[in-house]
C-alpha positions in Angstrom: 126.4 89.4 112.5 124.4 87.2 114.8 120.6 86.7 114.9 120.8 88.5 118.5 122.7 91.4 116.7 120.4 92.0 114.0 116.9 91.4 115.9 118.4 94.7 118.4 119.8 96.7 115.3 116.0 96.5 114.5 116.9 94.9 111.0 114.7 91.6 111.8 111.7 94.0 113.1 112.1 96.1 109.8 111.8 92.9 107.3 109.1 91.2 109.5 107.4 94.3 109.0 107.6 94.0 105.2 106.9 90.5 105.6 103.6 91.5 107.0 103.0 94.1 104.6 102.9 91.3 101.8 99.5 90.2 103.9 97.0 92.0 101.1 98.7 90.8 98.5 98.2 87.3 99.0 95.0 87.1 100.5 93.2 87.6 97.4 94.6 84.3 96.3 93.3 81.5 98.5 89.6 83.2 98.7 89.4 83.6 95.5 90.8 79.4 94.5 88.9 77.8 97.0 85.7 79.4 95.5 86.9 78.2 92.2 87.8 74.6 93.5 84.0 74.4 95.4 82.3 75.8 91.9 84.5 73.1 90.2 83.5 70.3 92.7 79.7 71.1 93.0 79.4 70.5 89.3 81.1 67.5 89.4 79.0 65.6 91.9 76.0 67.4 90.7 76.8 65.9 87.1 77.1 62.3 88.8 81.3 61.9 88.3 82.6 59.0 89.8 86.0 61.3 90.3 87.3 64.1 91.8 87.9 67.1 89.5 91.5 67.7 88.6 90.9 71.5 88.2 89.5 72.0 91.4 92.4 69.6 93.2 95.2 72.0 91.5 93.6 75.0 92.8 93.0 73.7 96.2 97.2 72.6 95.9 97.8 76.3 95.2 95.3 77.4 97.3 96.4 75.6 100.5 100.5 76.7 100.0 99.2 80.7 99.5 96.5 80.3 102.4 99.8 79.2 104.9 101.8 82.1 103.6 98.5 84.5 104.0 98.1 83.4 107.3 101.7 83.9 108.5 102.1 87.3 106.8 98.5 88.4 108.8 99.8 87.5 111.7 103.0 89.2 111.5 101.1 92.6 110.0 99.0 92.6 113.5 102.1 92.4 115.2 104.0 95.4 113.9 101.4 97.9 112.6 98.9 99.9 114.6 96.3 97.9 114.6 93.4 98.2 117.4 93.0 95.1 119.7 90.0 93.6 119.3 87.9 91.1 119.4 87.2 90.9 115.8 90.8 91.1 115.3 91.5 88.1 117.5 88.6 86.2 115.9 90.2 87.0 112.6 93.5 86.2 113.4 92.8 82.5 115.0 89.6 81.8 112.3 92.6 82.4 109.9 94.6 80.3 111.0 91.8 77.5 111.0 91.3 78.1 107.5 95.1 77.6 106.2 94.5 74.7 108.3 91.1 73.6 106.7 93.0 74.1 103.6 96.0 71.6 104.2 93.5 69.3 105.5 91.3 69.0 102.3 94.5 69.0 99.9 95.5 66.0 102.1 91.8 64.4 101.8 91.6 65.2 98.2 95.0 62.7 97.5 93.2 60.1 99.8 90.4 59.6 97.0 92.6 57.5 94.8 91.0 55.8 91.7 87.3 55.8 91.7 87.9 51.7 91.8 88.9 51.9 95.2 87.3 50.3 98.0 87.4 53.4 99.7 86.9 55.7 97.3 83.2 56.7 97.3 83.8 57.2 101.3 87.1 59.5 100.8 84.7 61.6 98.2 82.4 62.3 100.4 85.0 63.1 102.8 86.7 65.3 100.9 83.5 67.0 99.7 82.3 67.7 103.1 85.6 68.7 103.8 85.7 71.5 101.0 82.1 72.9 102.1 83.9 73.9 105.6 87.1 74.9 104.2 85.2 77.3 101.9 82.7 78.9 104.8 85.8 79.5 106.8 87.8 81.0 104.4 84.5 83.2 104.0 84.1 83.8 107.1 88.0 84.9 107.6 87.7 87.4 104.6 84.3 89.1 106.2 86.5 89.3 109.4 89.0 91.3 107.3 86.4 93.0 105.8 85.2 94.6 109.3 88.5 95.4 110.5 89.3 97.8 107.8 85.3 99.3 107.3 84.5 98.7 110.5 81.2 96.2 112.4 78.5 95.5 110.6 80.1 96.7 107.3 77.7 93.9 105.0 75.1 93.7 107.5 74.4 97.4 106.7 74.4 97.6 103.4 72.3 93.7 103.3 69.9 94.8 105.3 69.7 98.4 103.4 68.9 96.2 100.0 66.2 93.8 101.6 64.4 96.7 102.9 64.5 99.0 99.7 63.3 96.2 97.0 60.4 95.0 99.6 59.3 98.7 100.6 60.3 98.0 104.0 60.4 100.5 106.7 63.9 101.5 108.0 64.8 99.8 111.6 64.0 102.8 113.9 67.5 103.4 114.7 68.3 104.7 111.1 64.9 107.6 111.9 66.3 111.1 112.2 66.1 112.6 115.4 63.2 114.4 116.7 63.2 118.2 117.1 62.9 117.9 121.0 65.8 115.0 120.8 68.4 117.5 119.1 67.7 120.1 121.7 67.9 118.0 124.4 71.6 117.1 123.0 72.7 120.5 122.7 71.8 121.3 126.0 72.5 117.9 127.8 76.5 117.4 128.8 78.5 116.1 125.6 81.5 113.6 126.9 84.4 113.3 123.9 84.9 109.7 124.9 81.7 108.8 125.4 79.8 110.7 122.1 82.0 112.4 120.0 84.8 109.6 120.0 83.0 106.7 118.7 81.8 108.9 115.5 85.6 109.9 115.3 86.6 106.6 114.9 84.2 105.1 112.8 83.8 108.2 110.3 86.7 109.9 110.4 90.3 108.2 111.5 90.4 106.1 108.5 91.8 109.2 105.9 92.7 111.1 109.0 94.6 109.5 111.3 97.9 108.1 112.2 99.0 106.6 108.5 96.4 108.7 106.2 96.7 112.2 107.1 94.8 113.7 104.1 95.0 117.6 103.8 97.2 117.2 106.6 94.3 116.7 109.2 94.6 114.1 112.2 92.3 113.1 115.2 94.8 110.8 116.6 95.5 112.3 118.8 92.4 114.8 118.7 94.5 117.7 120.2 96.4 118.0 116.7 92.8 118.8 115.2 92.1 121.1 117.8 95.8 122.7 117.1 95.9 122.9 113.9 96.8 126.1 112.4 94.6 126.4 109.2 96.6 128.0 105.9 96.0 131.6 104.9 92.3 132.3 103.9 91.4 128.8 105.4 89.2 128.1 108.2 89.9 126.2 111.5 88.6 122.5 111.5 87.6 123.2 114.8 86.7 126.5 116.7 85.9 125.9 120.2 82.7 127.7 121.3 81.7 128.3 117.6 80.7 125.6 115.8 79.3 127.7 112.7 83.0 129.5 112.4 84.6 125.4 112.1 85.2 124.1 108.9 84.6 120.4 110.3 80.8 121.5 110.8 80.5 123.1 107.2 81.6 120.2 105.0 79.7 117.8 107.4 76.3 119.3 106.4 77.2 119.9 102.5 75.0 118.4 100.0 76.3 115.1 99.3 77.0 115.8 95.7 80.1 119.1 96.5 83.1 118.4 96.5 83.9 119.3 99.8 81.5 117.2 102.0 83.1 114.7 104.3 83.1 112.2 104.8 82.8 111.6 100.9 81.2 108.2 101.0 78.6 107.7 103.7 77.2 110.7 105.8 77.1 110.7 109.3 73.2 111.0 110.9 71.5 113.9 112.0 72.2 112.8 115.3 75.9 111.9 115.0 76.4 115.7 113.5 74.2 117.2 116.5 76.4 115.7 118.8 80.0 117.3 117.2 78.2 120.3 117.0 77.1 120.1 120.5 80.3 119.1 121.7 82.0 122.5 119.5 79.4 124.6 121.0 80.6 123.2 125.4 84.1 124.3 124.3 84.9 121.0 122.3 86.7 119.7 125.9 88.5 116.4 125.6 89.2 115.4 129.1 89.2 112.5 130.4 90.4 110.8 126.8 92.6 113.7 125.2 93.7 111.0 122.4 91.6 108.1 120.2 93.2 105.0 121.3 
């Protein structure tokens, strides 16, 4: 069977697709050598050595043939599974690249060293030293990229900036204060728009175990019409009840204490302000139009 045969069978699309789904799997790998090799390095030139270390040069070997293979296989994943544009997917995507390439690079500046004798040598260490140092930020960097695609912006700026104000006693930035009393009225009676308001809490709160792969408890907001369809078993309540927020069971488990069992989401719970909005939005008639779908 020729390559043109296969590739509109669908066959190459179906193994590229498990090429790319090999992407987590190696990751790990390079981020965690390179860190390794660096640790390894830094304690060699802080301990004066005229040489480069030999355990950090065979993880850096290993490091840089995973990081090309981690690098392909991310590339390939974007390609084939549903994955939202953006820019912190391009950034990731091109800053990964730069790192298999950082990698590579150092590898080929860590055989340059030679014997310590050289005339070179104490040039080509520091080289290869400064050369490590970016390698190692880059791969950082990449990895936080990754990080955000999957928990979304600001995923360790949150919970950074969360632990530098609770062990100094430091206020809370003002966007984190609950809304006023005159704030949540003035949401329930202003005009709630589902792309504008009620989307963007969708997608980062809610898509992620209810969506298009994960559909736990058999619940989807992509597209949101299937939550508004969805016909809830017997004794069961609707997840959403247009014109009666009280009667959904999207509003219930959304204002549970944070230790039941049934609160959602389980791990971080939306803002007083985020659930006056879906409520709000419930209480017009919960209309999608213009955006019946999250993209």
């Amino acid at each position: 069977m020729t390559l043109a045969a296969l590739t509109s069978s669908g066959i190459v699309d179906a193994w590229m697709q498990v090429v790319g789904r090999f992407h987590p799997l190696f990751v790990h790998f390079p981020l965690a050598l390179i860190m390794v090799a660096f640790v390894a390095e830094a304690w060699h030139w802080l301990t004066n050595r005229q040489d480069v270390s030999r355990f950090a040069r065979t993880c850096l070997w290993i490091a840089a043939a995973v990081s090309v293979l981690t690098a392909s296989s991310g590339w390939i994943s974007a390609g084939y599974e549903d994955v939202e544009d953006s820019r912190t997917l391009f950034l990731h995507r091109w800053v990964g690249i730069s790192s298999a390439v950082a990698m590579v690079a150092v590898v080929w500046m860590c055989a340059r060293v030679g014997p310590r004798f050289h005339a070179h040598a104490k040039q080509r260490r520091t080289q290869y030293r400064i050369g490590l140092v970016i390698a190692s930020l880059t791969v950082a960097f990449t990895g936080h990229l990754g990080g955000e695609l999957i928990y979304g912006d600001g995923y360790l700026e949150e919970a950074l900036d969360k632990a530098v104000r609770t062990t100094f006693g430091l206020q809370s930035r003002q966007g984190d204060a609950p809304p006023s009393a005159q704030e949540i009225e003035a949401i329930e009676l202003g005009t709630i728009r589902f792309e504008d308001d009620v989307q963007p809490i969708l997608t980062e709160y809610c898509v992620e175990c209810h969506g298009k792969k994960k559909r736990n408890g058999g619940l989807s907001f992509t597209p949101i019409s299937e939550a508004l369809t969805l016909v809830p078993e017997e004794d069961e309540p609707a997840v959403i009840v247009a014109g009666r927020p009280d009667e959904s069971d999207m509003m219930r488990r959304l204002t549970l204490p944070s230790d039941h069992d049934d609160v959602m989401p389980p791990d971080e719970r939306l803002s007083a302000k985020d659930i006056a909005i879906l409520r709000a939005w419930i209480a017009q008639g919960a209309i999608t139009n213009p955006s019946p779908a999250i993209q």
